[in-house]
Backbone as JSON Lines, residues from 0, in Angstrom:
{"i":0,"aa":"X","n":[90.57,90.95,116.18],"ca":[91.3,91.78,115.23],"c":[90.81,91.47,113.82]}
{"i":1,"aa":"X","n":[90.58,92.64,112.87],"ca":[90.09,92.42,111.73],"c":[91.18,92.29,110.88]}
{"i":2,"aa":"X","n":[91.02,91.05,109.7],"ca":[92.03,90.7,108.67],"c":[91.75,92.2,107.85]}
{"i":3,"aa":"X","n":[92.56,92.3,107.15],"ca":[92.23,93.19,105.46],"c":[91.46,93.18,105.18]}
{"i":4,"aa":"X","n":[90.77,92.23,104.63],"ca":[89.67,92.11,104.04],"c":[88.11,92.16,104.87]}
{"i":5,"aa":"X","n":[88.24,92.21,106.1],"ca":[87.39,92.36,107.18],"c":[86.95,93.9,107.18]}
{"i":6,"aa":"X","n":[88.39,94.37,107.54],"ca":[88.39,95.96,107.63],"c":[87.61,96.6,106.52]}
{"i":7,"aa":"X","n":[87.78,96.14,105.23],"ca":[87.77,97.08,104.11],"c":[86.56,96.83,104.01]}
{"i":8,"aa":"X","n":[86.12,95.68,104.69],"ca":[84.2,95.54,104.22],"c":[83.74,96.55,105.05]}
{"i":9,"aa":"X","n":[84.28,96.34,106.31],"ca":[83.56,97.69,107.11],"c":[83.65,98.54,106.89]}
{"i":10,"aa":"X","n":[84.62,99.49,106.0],"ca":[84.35,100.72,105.72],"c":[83.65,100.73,104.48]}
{"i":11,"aa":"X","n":[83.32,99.59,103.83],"ca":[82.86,100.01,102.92],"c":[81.06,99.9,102.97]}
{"i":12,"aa":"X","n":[80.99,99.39,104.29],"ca":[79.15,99.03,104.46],"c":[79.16,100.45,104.88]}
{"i":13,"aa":"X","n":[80.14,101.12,105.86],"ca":[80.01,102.34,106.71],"c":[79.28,103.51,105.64]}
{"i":14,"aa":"X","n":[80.52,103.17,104.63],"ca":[80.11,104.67,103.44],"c":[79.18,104.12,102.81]}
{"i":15,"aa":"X","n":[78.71,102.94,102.2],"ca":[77.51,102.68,101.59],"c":[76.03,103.25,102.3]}
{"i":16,"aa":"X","n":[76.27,103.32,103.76],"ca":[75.07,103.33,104.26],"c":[75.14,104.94,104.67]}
{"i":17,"aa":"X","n":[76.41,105.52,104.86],"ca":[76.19,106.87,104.84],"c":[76.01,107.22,103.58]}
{"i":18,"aa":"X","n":[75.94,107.19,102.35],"ca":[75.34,107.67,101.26],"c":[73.87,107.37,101.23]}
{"i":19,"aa":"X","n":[73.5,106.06,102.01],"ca":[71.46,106.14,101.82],"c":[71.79,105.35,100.98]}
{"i":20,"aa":"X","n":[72.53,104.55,100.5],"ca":[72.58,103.48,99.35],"c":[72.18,102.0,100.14]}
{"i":21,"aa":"X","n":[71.28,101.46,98.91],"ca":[71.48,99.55,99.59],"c":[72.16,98.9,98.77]}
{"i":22,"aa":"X","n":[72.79,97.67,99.48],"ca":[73.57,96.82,98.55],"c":[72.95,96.7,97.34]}
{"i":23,"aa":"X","n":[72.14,96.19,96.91],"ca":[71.43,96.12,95.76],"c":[71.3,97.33,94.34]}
{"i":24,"aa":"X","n":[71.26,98.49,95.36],"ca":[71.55,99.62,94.38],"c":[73.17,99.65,93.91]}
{"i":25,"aa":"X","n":[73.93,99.9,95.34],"ca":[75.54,99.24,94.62],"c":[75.49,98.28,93.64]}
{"i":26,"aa":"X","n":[75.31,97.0,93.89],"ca":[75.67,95.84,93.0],"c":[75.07,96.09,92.05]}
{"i":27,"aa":"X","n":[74.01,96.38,91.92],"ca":[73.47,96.87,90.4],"c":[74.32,97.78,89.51]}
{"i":28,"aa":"X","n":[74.46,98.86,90.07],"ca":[74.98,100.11,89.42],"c":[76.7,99.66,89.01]}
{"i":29,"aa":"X","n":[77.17,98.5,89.29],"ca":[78.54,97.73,89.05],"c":[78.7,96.62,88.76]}
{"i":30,"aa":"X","n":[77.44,96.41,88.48],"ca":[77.45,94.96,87.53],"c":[77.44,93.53,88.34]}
{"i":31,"aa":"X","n":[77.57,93.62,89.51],"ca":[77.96,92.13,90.72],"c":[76.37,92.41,91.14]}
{"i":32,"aa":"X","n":[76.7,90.76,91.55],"ca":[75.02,90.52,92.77],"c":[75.43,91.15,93.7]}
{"i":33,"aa":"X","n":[74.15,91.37,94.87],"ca":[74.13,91.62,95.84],"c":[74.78,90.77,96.87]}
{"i":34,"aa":"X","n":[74.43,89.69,96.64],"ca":[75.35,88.68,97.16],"c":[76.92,88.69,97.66]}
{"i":35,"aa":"X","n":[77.66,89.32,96.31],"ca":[79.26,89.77,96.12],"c":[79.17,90.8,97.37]}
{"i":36,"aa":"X","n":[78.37,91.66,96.97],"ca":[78.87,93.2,97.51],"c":[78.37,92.31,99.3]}
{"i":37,"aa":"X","n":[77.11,92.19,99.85],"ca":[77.24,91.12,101.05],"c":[78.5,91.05,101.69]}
{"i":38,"aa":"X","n":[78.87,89.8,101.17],"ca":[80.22,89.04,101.41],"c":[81.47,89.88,101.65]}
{"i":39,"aa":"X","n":[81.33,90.79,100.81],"ca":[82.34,91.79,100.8],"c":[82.43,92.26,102.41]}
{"i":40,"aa":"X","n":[81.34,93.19,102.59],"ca":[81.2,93.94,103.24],"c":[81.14,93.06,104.81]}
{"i":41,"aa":"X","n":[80.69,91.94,104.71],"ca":[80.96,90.78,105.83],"c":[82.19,90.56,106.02]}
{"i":42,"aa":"X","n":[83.13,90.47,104.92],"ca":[84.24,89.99,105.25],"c":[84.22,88.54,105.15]}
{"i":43,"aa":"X","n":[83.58,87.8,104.31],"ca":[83.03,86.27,104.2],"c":[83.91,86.11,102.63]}
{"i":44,"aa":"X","n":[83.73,86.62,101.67],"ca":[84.38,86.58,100.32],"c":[85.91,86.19,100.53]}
{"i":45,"aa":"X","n":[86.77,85.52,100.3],"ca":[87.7,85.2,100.51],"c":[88.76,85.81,98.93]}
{"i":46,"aa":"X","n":[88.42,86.03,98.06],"ca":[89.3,86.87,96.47],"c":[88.07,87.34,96.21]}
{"i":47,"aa":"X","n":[88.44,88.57,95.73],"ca":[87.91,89.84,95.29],"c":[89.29,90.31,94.16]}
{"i":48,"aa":"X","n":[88.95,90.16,92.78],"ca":[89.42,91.18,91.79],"c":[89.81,92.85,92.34]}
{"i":49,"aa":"X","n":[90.45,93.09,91.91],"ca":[90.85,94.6,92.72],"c":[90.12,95.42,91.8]}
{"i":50,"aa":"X","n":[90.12,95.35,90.54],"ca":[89.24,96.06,89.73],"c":[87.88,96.33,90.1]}
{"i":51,"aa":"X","n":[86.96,95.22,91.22],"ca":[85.78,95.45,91.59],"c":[85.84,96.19,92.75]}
{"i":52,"aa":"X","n":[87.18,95.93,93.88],"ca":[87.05,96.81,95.11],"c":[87.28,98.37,94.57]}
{"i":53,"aa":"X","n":[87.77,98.98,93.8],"ca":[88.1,99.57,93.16],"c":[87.4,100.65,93.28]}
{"i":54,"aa":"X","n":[86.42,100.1,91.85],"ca":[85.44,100.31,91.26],"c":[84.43,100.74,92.67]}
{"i":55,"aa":"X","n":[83.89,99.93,93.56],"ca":[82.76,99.93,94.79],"c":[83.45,101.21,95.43]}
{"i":56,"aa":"X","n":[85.13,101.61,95.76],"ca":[85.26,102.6,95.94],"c":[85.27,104.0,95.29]}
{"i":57,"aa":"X","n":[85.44,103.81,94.25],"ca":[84.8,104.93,93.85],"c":[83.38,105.64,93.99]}
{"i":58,"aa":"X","n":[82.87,104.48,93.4],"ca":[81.56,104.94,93.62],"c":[80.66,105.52,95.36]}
{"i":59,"aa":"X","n":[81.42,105.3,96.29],"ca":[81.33,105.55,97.57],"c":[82.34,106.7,98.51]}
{"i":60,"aa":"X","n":[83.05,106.75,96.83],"ca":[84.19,108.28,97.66],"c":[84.85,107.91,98.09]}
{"i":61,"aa":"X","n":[85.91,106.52,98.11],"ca":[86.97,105.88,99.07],"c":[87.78,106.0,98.25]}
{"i":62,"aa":"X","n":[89.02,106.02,98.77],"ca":[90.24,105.83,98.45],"c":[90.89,104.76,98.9]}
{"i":63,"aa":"X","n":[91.71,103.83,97.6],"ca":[92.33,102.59,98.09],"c":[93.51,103.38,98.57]}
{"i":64,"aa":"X","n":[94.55,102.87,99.56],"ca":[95.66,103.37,99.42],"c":[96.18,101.95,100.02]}
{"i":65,"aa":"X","n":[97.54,101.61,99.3],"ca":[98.37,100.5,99.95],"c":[99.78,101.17,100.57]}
{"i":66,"aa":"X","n":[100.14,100.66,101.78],"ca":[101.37,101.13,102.74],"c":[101.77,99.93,103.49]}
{"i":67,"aa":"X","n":[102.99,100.05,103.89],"ca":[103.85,99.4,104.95],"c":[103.12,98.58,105.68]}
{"i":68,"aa":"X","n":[103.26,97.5,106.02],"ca":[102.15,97.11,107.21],"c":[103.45,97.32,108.74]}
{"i":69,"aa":"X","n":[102.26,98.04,109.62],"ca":[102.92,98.69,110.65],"c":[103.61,97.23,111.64]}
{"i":70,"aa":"X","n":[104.45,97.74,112.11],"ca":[105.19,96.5,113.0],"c":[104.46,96.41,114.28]}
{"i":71,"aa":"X","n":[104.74,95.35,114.54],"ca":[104.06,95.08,115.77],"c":[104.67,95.73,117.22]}
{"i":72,"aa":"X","n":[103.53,96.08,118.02],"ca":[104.37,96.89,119.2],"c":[105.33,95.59,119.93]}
{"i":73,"aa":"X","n":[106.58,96.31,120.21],"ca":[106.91,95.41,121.77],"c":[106.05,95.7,123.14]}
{"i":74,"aa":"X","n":[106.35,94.91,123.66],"ca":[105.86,94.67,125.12],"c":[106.14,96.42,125.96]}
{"i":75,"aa":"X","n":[107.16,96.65,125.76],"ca":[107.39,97.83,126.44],"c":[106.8,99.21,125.52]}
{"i":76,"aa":"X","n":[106.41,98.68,124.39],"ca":[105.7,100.09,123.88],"c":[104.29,100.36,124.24]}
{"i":77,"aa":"X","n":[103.88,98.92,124.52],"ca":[102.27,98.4,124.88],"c":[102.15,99.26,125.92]}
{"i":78,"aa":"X","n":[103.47,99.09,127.13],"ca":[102.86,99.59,128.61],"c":[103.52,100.7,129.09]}
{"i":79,"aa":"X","n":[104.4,101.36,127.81],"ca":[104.45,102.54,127.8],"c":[103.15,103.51,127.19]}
{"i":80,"aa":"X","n":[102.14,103.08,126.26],"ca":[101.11,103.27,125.87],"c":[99.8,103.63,126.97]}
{"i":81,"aa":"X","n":[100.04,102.53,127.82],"ca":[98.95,102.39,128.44],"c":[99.05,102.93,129.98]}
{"i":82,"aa":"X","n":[100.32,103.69,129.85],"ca":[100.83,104.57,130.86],"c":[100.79,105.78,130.56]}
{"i":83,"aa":"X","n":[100.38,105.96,129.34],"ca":[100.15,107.49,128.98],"c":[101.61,108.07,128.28]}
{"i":84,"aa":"X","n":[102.5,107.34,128.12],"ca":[104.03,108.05,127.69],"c":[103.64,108.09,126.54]}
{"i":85,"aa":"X","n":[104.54,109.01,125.75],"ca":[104.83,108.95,124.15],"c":[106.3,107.9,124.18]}
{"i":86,"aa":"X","n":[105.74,107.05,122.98],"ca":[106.59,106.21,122.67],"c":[108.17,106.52,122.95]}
{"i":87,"aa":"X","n":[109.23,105.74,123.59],"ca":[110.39,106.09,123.27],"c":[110.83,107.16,124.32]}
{"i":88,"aa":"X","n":[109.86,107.05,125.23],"ca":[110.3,107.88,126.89],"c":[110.64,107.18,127.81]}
């Protein structure tokens, strides 16, 4: 399972590389090494300024959005899931 910060690297190598961009052209064009943007996108960087994730999203067409963090399933939603029901049948 990917932490936060795992996730957000992966979408953000995803759209970097669907634009034809290399890290290097990112980190340049935003002022960080290549190194930063790396780590990022590894999920290895442990604090990141929000002003820089930000910023890397824009420039890649992302949108930050912050929400609820979803609850965890129970046991019976799992294998109602994996039975094909809609939740709550």
């Amino acid at each position: 399972m990917h932490s936060g910060l795992e996730a957000l690297g992966t979408v953000i190598e995803a759209a970097r590389k669907q634009a034809g961009l290399t890290q290097q052209a990112v980190a340049q064009s935003l002022h960080m090494s290549r190194a930063t943007l790396s780590g990022i996108e590894n999920g290895t960087v442990t604090e990141i300024g929000i002003r820089k994730v930000i910023a890397i999203c824009a420039m890649l067409g992302l949108e930050l959005i912050a929400r609820p963090a979803r609850a965890r399933p129970t046991l019976e939603e799992l294998r109602d899931e994996r039975r094909g029901r809609p939740p709550g049948t």
